[in-house]
N, C-alpha and C positions, 0 to 999 in steps of 0.2 A: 768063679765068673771072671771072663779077659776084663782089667781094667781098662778104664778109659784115657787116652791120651793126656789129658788135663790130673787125674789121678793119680797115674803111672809117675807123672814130672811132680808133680804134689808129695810123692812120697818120698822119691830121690831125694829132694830140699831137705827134709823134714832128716832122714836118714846122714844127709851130709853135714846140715846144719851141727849136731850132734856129737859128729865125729870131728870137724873141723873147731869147733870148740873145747875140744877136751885136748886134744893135741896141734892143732893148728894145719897147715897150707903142708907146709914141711913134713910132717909128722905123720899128716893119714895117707890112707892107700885108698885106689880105689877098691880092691878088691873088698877091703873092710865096709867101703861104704855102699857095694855093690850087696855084700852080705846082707847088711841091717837093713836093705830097703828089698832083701827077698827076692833079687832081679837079677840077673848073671850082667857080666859086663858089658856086654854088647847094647843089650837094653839101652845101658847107661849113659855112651857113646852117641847111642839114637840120638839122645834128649840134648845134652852135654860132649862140645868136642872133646875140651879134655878135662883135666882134674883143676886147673884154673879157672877154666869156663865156669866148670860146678860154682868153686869158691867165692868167684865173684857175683852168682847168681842167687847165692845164699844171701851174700853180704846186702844184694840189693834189695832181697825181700824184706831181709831186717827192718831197711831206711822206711823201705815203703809202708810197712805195718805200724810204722813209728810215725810218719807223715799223716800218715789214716786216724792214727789216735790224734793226735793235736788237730790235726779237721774237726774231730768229733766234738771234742771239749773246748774248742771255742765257740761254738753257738749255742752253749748252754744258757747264757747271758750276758747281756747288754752291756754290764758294768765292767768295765778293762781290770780293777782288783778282782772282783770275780772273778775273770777270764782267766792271769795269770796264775790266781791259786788252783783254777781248773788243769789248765796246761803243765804246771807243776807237779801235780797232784795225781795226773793222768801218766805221765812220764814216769813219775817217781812209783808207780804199781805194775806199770807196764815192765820195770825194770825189774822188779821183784819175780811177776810171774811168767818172763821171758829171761833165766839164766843164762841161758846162748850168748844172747846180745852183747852182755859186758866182756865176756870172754873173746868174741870174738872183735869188740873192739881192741883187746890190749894184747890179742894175735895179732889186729892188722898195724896197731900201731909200732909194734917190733918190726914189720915188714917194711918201715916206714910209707904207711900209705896208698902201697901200690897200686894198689888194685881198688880200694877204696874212690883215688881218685879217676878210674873208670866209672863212675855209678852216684856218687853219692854229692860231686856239684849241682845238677839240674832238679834233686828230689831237694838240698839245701836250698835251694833257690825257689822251693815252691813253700816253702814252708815258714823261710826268714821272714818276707813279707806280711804272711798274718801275723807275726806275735810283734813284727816292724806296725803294723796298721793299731793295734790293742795298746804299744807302748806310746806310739803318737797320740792318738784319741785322749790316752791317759796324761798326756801330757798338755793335750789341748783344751784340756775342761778342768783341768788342777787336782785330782789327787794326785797325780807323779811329777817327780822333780823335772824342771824344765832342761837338765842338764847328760840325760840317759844318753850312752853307748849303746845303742843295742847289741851291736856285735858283740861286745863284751860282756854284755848282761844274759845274752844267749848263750855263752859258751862259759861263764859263770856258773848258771841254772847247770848247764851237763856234765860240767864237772862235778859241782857239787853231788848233786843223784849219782852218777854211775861209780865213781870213786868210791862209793860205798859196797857199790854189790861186790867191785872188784878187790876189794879186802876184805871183803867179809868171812873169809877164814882166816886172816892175822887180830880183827877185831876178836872174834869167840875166842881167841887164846890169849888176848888181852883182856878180855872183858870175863871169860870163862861163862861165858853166855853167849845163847841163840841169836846173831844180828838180825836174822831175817823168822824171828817171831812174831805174830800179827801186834804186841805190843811194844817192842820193839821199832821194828818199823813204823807204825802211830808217832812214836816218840821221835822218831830221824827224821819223818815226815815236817813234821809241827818245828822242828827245828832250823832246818833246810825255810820253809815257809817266812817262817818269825826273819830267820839272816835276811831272806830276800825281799821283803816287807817293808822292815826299814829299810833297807838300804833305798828304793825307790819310791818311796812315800812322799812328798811334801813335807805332813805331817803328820808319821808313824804313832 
């Protein structure tokens, strides 16, 4: 059955995403990513000028699918700790069962940024301000310290999570165990949580 235009471009992603993760900007071809998405080049061209266009159209889905989840799990409740352990908690699964993502942060970050900073200001900029709104609140009713960075507290939170996924084959060979075993991950989870907790508590 001819796929549908929104499907056709939906696969491409999914086929690049894949390939631009395991080797990077540099590294893949279209032809390869032309392959895994079952479509001859031309197709490809249609959707996507060129092989940067793809890259940075990956990169954007990622932010947005990531902006999607923190949507989600702040209005599960009221309470700002709540909130944070949501948003934390969402992030930190979201990274587990999206492998892509971390990889292809620590492609774009060799890139220095390139192309990142095409795309990923104005999704930043939508997203700061809810967990900016959750740290205020929290700050303005007293369970959080009255003295919170948030920019720093937000880019604390993502190092923390993604730092993990992206070592997580030098930790199995330090650890000679699974890092991303559902027990495991519980345990990095609760740990990550416990660091961030106090640190912004009042009264941990």
């Amino acid at each position: 059955m001819p796929r549908s235009r929104h499907g056709s471009r939906e696969i491409i992603l999914a086929a690049a995403e894949e390939i631009f993760a395991a080797k990077g900007l540099e590294g893949a071809r279209v032809d390869e990513i032309a392959a895994r998405a079952n479509i001859n080049k031309r197709m490809l061209y249609h959707y996507f000028q060129s092989k940067e266009d793809l890259y940075t159209a990956v990169l954007k889905s990622n932010f947005e699918k990531l902006l999607a989840l923190g949507g989600r799990a702040i209005t599960r409740s009221p309470d700002p700790v709540e909130q944070v352990r949501a948003i934390i908690t969402s992030f930190f699964y979201f990274l587990a069962a999206n492998p892509h993502y971390p990889r292809l942060l620590s492609w774009e970050a060799l890139q220095g940024g390139v192309h990142a900073r095409k795309v990923l200001p104005p999704i930043w900029e939508q997203g700061v301000p809810n967990l900016k709104a959750i740290i205020e609140q929290g700050m303005a009713r007293g369970p959080f310290r009255p003295d919170l960075d948030i920019r720093q507290l937000a880019t604390t939170i993502h190092t923390l999570c993604t730092s993990y996924f992206m070592e997580k084959d030098i930790l199995a060979i330090l650890w000679k165990d699974e890092p991303t075993s559902p027990e495991n991950l519980k345990k990095r989870l609760e740990h990550i949580l416990d660091l961030v907790l106090r640190y912004i508590l009042a009264n941990p």
